[in-house]
C-alpha positions in Angstrom: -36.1 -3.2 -34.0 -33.4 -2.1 -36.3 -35.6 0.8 -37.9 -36.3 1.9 -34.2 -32.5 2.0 -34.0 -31.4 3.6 -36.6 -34.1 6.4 -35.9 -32.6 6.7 -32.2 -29.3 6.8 -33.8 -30.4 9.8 -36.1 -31.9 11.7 -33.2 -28.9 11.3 -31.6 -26.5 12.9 -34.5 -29.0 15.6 -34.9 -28.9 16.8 -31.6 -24.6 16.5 -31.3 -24.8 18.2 -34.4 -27.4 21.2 -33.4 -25.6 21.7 -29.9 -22.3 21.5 -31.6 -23.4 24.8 -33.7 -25.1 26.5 -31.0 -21.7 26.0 -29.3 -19.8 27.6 -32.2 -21.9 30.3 -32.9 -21.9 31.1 -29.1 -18.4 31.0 -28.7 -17.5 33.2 -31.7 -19.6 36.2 -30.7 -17.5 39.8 -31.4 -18.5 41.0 -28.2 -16.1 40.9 -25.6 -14.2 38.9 -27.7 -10.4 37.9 -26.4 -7.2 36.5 -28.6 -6.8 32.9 -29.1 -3.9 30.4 -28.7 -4.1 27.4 -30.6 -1.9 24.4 -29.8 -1.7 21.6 -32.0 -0.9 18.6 -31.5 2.7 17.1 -32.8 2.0 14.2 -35.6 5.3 12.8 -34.3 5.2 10.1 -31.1 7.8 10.5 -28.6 9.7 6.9 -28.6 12.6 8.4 -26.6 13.9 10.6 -24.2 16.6 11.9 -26.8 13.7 12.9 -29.5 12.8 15.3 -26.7 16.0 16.2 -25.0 19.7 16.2 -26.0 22.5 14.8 -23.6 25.0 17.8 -22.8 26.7 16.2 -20.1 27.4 16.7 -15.9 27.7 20.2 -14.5 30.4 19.7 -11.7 29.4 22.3 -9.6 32.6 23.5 -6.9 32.3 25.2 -3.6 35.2 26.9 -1.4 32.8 26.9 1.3 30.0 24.8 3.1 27.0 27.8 2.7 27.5 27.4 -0.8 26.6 23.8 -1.1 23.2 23.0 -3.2 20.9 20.9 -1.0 17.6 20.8 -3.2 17.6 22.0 -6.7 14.0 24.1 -7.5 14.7 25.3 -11.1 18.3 25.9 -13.2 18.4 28.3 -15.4 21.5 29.5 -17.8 22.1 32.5 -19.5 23.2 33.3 -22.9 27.0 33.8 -21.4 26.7 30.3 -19.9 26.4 31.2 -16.3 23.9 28.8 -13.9 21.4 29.8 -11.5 20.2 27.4 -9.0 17.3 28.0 -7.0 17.8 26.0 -3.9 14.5 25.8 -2.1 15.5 24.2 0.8 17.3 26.8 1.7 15.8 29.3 0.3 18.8 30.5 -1.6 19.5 31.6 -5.5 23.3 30.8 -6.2 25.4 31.5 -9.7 27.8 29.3 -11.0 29.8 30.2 -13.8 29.9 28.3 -17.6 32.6 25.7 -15.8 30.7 25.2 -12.5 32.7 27.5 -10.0 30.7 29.4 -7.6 30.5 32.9 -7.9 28.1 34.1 -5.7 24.3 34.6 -4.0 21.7 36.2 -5.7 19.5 38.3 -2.8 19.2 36.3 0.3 16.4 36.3 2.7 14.9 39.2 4.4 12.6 42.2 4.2 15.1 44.8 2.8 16.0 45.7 -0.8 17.4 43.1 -3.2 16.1 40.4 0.1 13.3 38.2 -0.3 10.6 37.1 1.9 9.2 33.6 0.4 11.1 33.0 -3.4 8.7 30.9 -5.3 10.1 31.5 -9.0 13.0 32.5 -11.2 13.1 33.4 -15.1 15.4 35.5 -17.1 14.6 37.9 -19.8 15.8 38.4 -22.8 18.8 41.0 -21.5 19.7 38.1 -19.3 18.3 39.9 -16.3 17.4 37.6 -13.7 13.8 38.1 -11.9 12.9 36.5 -8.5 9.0 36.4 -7.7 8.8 37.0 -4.0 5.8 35.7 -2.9 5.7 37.6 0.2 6.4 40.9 -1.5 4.2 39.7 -4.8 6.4 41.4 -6.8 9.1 40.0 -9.3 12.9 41.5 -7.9 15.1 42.2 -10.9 19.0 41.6 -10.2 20.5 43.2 -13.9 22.8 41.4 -16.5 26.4 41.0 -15.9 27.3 41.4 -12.5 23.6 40.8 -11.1 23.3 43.2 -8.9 19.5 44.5 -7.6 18.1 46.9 -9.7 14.3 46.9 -8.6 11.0 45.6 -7.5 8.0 45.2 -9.6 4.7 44.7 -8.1 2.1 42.1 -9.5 -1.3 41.3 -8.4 -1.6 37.7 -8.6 0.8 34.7 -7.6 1.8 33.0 -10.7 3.6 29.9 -11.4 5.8 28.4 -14.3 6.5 32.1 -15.4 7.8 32.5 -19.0 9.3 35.5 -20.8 8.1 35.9 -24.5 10.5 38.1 -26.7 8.7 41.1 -26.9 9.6 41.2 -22.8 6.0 40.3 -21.5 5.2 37.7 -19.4 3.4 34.3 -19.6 2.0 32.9 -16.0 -0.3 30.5 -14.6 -2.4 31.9 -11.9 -2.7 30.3 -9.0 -6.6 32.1 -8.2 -7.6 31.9 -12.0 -6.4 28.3 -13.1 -8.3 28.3 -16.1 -6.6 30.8 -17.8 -2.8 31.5 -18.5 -1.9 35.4 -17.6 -0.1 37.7 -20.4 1.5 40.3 -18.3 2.9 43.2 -20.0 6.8 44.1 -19.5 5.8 46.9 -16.4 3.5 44.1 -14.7 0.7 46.6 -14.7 -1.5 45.2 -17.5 -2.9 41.9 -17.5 -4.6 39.6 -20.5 -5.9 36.4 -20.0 -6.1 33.3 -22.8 
């Protein structure tokens, strides 16, 4: 009985092992071959919330009028001058605040036009501190440019991302809603697209 499992148990370890390098040697064929990312894991366990996040205290956030008011926060982001967008999704709004809290004023507002928005489903600044609205009814990504945040333009893109991250060279990291499998590397103009 126990040579009859320990010869199972061989059979067993050559197999893993053989499909194992059929695997690798599959996988790391030249042709067609695409870039990697490599994530690795932190040696470090998370025991708090403060080894992952630091405390920097309440935003007090003032309005002179009611349409200002924030009813559901969907993201907040801050530039490098301190000022604080608030996508209110609720409402469908984008609203800036500056480094104390004050209101200052929209960013677009809804509609069909230029600079207006159809159905706002992210927001991410760049590294100029331009801030860039994907429209999902326009599937583009509206740019309102650094300091007074005025529209500038509209950039078409082909898919409908989520979590959208700008990397420094100005290119963009997205999930793709369609192609969840992946994560999307779109170049600065939106019109070419690499997938990881």
């Amino acid at each position: 009985m126990a040579h009859h499992y320990s010869r199972t148990k061989a059979v067993l370890i050559f197999l893993i092992t053989t499909l194992f390098l059929i695997f690798s040697f599959s996988s790391c064929s030249p042709k067609g071959s695409t870039d990697t990312i490599v994530l690795k894991q932190t040696e470090k366990q998370f025991k708090s919330w403060e080894d992952i996040f630091q405390y920097e205290g309440i935003v007090d956030f003032t309005f002179e009028d009611p349409n200002q008011e924030i009813y559901t926060f969907g993201a907040m982001l801050r530039n490098t001058k301190g000022d604080r967008f608030v996508v209110d999704g609720k409402a469908e709004k984008v609203l800036m605040f500056d480094s104390s809290g004050k209101f200052l004023k929209h960013i677009g507002r809804k509609g069909g036009g230029p600079g207006e928005y159809q159905l706002l489903a992210d927001c991410v600044l760049d590294k100029n501190n331009d801030l860039l609205l994907f429209d999902l009814g326009k599937r583009g990504l509206m740019r309102f440019a650094y300091p007074d945040y005025e529209y500038k333009n509209l950039v078409r893109i082909t898919n409908i991302y989520q979590d959208m991250l700008f990397l420094d060279d100005g290119s963009i990291l997205g999930y793709s809603v369609s192609d969840p499998s992946v994560i999307h590397k779109i170049s600065p103009d939106c019109k070419k697209v690499e997938k990881y």
